[in-house]
N, C-alpha and C positions, 0 to 999 in steps of 0.2 A: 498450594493454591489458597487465597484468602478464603475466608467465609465471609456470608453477607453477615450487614450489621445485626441482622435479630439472628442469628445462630444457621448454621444448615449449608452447603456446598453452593452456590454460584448457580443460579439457571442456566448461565450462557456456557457453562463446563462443558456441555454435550458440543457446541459451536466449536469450542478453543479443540475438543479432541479429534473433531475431524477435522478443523484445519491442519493439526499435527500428523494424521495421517497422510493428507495429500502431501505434506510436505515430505512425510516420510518414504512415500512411492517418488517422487523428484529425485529427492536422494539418491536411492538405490538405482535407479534407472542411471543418472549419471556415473554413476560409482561402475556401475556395472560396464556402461560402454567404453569408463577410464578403462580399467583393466583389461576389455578387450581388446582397445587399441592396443595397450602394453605388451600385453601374449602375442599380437600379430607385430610390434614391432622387436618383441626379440625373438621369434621364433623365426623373423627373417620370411615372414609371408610379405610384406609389403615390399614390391619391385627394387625401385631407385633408391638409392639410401637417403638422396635426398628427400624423395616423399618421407619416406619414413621418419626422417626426425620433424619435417611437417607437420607429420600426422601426430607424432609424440609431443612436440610442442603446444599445438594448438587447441588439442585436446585436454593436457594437464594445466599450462597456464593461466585458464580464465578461472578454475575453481582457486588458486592459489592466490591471483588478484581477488579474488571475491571474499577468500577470508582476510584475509589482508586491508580489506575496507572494511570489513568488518571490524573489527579489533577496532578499527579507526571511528567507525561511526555506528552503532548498532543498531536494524533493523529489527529485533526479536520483536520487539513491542510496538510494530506501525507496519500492520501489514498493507497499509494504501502503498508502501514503500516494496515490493516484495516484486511483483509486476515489471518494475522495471528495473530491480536488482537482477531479475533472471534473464530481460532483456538485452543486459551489458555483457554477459557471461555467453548465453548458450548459444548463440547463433554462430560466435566463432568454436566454440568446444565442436558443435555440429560437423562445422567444416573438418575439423579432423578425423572426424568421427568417418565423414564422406569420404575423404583422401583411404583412410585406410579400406573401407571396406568398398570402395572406387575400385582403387587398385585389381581387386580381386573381382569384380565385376568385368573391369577391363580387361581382363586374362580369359574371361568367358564369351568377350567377342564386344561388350556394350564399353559404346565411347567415353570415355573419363569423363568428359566435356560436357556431359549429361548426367552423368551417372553420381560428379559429386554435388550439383546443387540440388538434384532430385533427393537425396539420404540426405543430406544436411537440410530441406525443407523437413521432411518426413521427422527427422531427431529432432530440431526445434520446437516444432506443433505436439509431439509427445513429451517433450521434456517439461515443456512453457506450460503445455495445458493443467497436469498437477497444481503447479504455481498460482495461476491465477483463480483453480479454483477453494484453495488455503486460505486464498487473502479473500475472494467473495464471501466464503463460511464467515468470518469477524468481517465486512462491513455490510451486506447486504442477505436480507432485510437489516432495516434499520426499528432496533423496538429492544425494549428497558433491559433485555435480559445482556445486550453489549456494553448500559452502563457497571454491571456487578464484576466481570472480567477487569486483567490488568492490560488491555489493549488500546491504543490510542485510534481514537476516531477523527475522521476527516470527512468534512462534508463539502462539497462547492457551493460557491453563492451564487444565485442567479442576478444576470445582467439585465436593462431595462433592455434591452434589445428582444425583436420579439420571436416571441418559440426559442428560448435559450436553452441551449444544451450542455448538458453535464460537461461531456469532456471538452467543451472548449472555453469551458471558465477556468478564468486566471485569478481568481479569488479564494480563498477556504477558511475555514471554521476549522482548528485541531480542538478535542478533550483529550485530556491528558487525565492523569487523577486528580491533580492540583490545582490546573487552571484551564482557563480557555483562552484560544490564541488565536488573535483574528488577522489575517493575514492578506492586504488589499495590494494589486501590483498593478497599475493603471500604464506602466510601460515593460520592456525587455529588460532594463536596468535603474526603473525605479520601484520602490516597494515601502509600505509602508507596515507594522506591525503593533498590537494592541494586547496585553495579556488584562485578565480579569483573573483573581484570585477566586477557586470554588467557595472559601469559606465565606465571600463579601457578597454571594447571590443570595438573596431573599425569595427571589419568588421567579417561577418562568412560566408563561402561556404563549398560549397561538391564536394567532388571531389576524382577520385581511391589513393589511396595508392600510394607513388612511392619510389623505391628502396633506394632514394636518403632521404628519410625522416628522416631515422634515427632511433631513441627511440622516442613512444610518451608517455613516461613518466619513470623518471631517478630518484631516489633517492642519496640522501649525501653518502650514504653505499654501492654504489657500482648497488645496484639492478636498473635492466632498464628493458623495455618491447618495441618490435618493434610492429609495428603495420600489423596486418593481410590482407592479399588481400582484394580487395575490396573498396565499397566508406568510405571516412572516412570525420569526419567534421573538418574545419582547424579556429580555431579564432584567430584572431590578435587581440591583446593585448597591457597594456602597458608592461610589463615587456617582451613581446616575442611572439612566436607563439605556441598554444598548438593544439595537433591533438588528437580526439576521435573518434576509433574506434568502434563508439557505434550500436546496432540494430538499426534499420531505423532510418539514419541516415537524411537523408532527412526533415520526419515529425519533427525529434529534430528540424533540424538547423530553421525552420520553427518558431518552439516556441520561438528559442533563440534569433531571430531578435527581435519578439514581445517582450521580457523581458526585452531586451537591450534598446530596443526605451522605454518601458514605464521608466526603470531606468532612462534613460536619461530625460524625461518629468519630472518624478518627484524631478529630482537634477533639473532642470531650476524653476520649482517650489517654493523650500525650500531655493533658490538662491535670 
């Protein structure tokens, strides 16, 4: 694990270890119901042989698609991505998980028909719940000690529309270590992208909106967006000033001082 720039372990080390444990009770919990299924499909507890390669199927296949994407595209460092990594995977694992020990339910007189969406609700909400609370530990609260980790942050922008709500913005703000990456999608299939290098930020505050702002973000094609009431965060830059409109705005600008300083530590470094 890095150390901060003046010497000493990472504030946010205590965060990053318990998101590794919840991730590491997900784990085991899935691991654990792999194998159950396994043991009851070779010990020939599960009826129809047909269920039974069901149940083996559908249970092993999503963790094998899931490293599989992995390899391809890695989530380790974007736990906003984590959520719905486990979403792609567990609901059908579950199902297998339901067919097999269905089965054996159904042999005790309770109807299949009931008995496998009832376990596979039940596995999903235990398996999912670890997950989502891994990835809350790195991004919520939002406050400096997630800029010192090597975790990428995502915030949403808020829309002029009024009483805007986190999850139905179509807009975000990524920190990376290196830069920051502003990502505007005004349709399903168009989108517009902006990176800012950490080492070209000078300066960031917070501060309301003011009439006089302008657009905080203009594309070549005409498209712009003003920025909504409210505090918004302002960084100076080399190329100019950019303004983000984002939910708590505050705890951002907080990380982004700390990214900015360690950028700059580690360019004096490689210097």
């Amino acid at each position: 694990m890095p150390e901060r720039p003046g010497g000493g372990r990472p504030r946010g080390s205590a965060r990053l270890r318990r998101a590794h444990v919840w991730l590491g009770v997900a784990f085991f919990v899935h691991c654990t119901l792999i194998v159950y299924v396994g043991c009851s499909v070779a010990g020939g507890s599960i009826g129809p042989p047909a269920a039974a390669v069901a149940a083996a199927v559908l249970t092993a296949a999503p963790m094998a698609v899931l490293l599989w994407r992995e390899r391809r595209s890695s989530t380790a460092g974007q736990p906003w991505r984590w959520p719905a990594s486990g979403v792609s995977a567990v609901p059908v694992h579950a199902v297998g998980v339901g067919i097999a020990a269905g089965d054996l339910l159904g042999r005790a007189g309770m109807s299949m028909w009931s008995a496998v969406p009832s376990i596979a609700a039940v596995v999903s909400v235990v398996e999912l719940m670890p997950v989502v609370l891994a990835a809350r530990a790195l991004r919520r609260p939002l406050s400096a000690d997630l800029g010192e980790i090597d975790v990428e942050i995502q915030v949403e922008i808020r829309s002029g529309a009024r009483r805007s709500k986190r999850w139905l913005a179509r807009d975000d703000v990524r920190l990376t270590e290196e830069q920051l990456i502003i990502t505007v999608r005004p349709g399903p299939r168009l989108g517009y992208m902006r990176t800012i290098d950490l080492t070209d930020v000078s300066a960031v505050e917070v501060r309301p909106a003011r009439e006089g702002d302008g657009s905080w973000f203009s594309a070549d094609d005409g498209h712009a967006d003003s920025p909504p009431p409210g505090d918004v965060v302002v960084v100076d830059h080399r190329r100019g000033v950019q303004i983000l409109p984002v939910f708590e705005p505050i705890g951002f600008a907080e990380i982004l001082r700390v990214r900015v300083e360690r950028a700059m530590h580690m360019g004096a470094d490689r210097s």
